[in-house]
N, C-alpha and C positions, 0 to 999 in steps of 0.2 A: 684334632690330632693329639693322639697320649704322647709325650714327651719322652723319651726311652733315655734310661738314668745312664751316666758315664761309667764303667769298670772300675771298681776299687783297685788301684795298683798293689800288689803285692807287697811294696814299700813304701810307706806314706814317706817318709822322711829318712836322710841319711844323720844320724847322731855320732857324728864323732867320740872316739875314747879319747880323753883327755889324758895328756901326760907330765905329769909334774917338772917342772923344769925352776922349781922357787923353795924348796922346803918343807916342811911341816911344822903345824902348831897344834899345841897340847892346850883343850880346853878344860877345867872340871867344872862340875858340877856338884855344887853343894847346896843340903835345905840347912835352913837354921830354925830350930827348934822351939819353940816356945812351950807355955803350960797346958796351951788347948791340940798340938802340935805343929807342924809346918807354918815359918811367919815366910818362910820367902825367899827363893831359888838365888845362889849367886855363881854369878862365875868368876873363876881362879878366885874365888873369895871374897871378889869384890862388889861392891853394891851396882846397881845400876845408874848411881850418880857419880861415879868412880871417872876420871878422865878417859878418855879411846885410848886401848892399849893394843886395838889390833889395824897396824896399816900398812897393810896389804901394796907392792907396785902394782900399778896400770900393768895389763899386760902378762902380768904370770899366770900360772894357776901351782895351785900350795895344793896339800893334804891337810886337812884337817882332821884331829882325833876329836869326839866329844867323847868325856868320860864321864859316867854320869852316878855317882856316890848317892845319889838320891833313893827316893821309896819308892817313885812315880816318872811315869815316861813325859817326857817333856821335846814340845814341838821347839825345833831350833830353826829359827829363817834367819836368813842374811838376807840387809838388801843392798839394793842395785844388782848381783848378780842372781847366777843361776849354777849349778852343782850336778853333781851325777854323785848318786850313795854309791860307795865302794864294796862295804859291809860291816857287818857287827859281830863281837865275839866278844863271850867273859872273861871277866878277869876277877881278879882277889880282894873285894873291894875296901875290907878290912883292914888288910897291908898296905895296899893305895895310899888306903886314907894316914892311914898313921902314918905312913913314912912322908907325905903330902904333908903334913900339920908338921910335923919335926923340922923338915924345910923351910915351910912360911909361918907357921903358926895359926893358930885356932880362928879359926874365919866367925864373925865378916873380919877381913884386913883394911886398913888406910894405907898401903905400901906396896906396889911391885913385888908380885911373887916370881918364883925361882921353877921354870917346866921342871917336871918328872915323868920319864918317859914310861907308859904304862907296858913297854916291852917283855920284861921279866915278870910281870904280874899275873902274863894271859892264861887263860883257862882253853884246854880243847882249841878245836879248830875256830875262824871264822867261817862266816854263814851268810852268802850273797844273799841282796836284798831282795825282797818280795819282786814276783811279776810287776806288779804296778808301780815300783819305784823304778823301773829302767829308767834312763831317758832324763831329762831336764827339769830339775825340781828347784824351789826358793826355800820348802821347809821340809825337814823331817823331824821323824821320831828318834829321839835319842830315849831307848828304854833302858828301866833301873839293872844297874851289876854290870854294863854294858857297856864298848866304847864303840862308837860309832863311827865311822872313816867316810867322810867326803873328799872327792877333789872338785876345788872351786877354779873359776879362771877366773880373770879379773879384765874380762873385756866384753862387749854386748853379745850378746847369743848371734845374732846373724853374723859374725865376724868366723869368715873361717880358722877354726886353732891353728890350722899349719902358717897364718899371715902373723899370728899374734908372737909378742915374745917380751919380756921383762923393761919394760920404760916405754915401750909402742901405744899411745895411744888412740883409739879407735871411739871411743866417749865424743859428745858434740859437744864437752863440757869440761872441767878438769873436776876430775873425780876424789 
């Protein structure tokens, strides 16, 4: 007896639009240059042995900007959660930058830098993400001249958004 395969459902899964209900954060991206070029990507300037300057409630979901000053497209993952890419649109990266440095000063920094919003920077429209970024991602591409906009939640993916809300947690753990 051949085994007659089940119907693909027209919907495999319902993915909820995530709705920011916590803020947004401004991340940059910067290379630091050396004599051969590129020694090494930081963000807001700071090294990667820099203390955690991003802590997120249980339970929200933020907007994240990646703004990426660099030469090169650079994969961004967070973990423990999961994100939906919002999209990408240019900006001025030149102005960025220097009005960025006037602010904090010339990177790498040992110091808490100061957000700048890349809002008055943008170039043209933004530009929804590829087909195959719909839906629930851990890493994207943040490309060069680019700021890239996720919204992240900060509760496990099988948790329905509409249960979740700022200090709820749903983790088997404290996060």
């Amino acid at each position: 007896h051949a085994i007659k395969p089940k119907k693909i459902p027209k919907e495999l899964n319902e993915i909820f639009q995530l709705i920011v209900d916590s803020g947004k954060r401004t991340l940059v991206l910067f290379e630091v240059e050396g004599k051969d070029g590129p020694v090494e990507v930081l963000l807001n300037g700071q090294k990667w042995s820099a203390p955690v300057s991003e802590l997120p409630k249980v339970g929200s979901t933020e907007e994240w900007e990646f703004v990426n000053l660099t030469q090169d497209t650079h994969p961004m993952h967070l973990h423990l959660v999961q994100f939906q890419i919002c999209n990408r649109q240019a900006f001025s990266v030149e102005d960025y930058r220097n009005d960025w440095i006037a602010r904090n000063g010339e990177p790498p920094l040992d110091h808490p830098t100061e957000d700048l919003s890349v809002d008055q920077y943008l170039i043209g429209n933004a530009v929804k993400p590829n087909d195959n970024e719909v839906g629930w991602k851990d890493t994207v591409r943040s490309n060069p001249g680019e700021v890239t906009r996720i919204k992240v939640r900060y509760a496990p993916l099988d948790i329905n958004p509409r249960l979740t809300t700022p200090g709820k947690n749903f983790y088997p753990f404290s996060p």
